[in-house]
Backbone as CSV, one residue per row, in Angstrom:
resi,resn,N_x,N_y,N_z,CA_x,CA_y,CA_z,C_x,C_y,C_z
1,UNK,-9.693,-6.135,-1.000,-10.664,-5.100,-0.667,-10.153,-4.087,0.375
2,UNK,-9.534,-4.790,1.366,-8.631,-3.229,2.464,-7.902,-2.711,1.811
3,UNK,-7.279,-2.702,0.864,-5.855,-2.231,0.231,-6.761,-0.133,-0.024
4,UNK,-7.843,-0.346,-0.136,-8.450,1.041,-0.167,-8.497,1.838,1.113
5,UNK,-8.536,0.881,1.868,-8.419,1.311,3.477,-7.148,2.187,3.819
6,UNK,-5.924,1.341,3.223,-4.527,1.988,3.818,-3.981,2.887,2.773
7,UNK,-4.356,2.169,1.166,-3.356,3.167,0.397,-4.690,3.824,0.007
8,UNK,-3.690,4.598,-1.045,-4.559,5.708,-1.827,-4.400,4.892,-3.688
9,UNK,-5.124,4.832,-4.569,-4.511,4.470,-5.805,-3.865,5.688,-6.105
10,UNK,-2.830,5.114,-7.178,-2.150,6.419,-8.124,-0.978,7.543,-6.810
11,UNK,-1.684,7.457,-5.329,-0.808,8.309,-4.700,0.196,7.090,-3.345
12,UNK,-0.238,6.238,-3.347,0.793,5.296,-2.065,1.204,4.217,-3.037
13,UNK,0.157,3.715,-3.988,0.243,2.460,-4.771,-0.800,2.498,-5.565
14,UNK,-0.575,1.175,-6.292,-1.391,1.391,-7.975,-1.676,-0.265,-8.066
15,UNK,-2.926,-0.063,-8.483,-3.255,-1.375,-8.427,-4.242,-1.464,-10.117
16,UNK,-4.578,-2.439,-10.437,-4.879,-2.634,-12.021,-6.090,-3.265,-11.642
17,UNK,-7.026,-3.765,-13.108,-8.321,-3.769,-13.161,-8.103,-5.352,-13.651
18,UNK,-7.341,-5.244,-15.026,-7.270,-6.103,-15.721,-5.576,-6.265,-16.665
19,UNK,-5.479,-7.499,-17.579,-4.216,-7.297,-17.593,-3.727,-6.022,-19.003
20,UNK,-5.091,-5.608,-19.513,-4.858,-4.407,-20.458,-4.282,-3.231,-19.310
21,UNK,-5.188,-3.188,-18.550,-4.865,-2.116,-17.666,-3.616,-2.191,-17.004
22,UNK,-2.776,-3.153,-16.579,-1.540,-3.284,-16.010,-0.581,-3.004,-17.080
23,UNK,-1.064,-3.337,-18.242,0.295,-3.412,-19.520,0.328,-1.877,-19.711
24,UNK,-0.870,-1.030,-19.893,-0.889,0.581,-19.931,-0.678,0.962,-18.866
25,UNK,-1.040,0.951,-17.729,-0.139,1.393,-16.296,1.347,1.263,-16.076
26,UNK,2.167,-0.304,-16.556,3.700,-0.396,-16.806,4.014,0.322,-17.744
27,UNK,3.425,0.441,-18.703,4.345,1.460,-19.888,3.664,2.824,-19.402
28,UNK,3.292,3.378,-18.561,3.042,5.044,-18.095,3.985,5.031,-17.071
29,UNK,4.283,4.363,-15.936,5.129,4.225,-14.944,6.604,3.941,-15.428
30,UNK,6.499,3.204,-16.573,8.266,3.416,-16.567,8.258,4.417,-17.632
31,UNK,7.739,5.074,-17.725,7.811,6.612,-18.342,7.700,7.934,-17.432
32,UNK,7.353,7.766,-16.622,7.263,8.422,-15.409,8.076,8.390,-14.343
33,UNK,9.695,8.493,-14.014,10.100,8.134,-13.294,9.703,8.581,-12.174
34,UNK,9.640,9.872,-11.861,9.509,10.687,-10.603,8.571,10.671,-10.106
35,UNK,7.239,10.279,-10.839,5.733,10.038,-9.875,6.231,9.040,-9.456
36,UNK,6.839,7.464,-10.533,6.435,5.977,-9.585,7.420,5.965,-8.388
37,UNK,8.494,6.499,-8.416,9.454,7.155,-7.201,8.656,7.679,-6.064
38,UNK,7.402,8.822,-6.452,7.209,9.338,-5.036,5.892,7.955,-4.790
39,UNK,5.157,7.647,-5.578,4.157,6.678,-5.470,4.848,5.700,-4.290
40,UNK,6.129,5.015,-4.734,6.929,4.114,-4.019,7.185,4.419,-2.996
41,UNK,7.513,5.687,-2.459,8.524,6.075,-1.701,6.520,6.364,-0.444
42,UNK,5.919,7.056,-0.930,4.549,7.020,-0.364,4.183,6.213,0.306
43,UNK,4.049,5.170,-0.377,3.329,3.841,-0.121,4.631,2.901,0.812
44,UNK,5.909,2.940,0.848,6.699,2.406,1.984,6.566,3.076,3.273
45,UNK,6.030,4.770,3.573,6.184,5.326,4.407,4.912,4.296,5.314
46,UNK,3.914,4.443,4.166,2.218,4.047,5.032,2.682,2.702,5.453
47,UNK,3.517,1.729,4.504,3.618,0.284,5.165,3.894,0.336,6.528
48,UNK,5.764,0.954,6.582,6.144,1.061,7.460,5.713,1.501,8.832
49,UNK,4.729,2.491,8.604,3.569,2.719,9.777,2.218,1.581,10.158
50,UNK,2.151,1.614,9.409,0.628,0.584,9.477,1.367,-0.762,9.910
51,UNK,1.568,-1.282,9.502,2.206,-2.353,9.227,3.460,-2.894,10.127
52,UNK,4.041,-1.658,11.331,4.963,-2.339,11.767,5.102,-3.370,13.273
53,UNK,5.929,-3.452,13.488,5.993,-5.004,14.107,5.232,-4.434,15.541
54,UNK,5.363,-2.989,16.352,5.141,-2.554,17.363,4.006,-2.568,16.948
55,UNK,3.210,-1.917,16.114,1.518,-2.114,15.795,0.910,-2.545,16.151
56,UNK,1.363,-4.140,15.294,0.673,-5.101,15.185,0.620,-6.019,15.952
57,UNK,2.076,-6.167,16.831,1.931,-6.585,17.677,1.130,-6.522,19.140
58,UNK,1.228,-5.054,19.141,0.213,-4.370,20.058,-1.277,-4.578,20.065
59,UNK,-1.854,-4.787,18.306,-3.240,-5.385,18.097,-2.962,-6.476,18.219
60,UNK,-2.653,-6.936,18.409,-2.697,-8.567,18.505,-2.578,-8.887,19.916
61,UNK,-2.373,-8.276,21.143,-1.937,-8.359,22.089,-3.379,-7.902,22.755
62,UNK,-3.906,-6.532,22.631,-4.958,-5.960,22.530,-6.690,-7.115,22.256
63,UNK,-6.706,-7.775,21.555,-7.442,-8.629,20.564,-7.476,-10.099,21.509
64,UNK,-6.194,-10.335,21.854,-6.359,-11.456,22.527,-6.674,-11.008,24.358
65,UNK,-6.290,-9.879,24.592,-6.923,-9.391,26.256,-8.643,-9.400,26.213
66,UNK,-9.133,-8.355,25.232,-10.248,-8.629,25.044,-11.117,-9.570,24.354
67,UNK,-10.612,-10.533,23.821,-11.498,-11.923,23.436,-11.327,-12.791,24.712
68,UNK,-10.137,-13.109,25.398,-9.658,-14.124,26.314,-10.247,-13.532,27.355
């Protein structure tokens, strides 16, 4: 359910419904080189931000000052 929070569908990452929908999403994406390229390349930038070790560590550091 967060995955809407950080990415975008179709523009950071791509996520499926069902497994019809994944089998027509793989055969559009490997037909598509240059969208699933920037899709990829999108969606590593947001990881790498969201997600990195200074972050999270910082919330986590943050989280335990104010609970403790």
């Amino acid at each position: 359910p967060e995955m809407g929070f950080y990415f975008e569908n179709h523009r950071d990452l791509v996520w499926f419904d069902s497994r019809e929908n994944l089998l027509d999403l793989t055969a559009y994406y490997l037909k598509h080189d240059t969208e699933r390229k920037k899709i990829a390349e999108n969606g590593q930038k947001i990881a790498a931000n969201v997600f990195s070790y200074e972050r999270l560590l910082k919330k986590i550091i943050d989280t335990a000052l104010t609970e403790g």
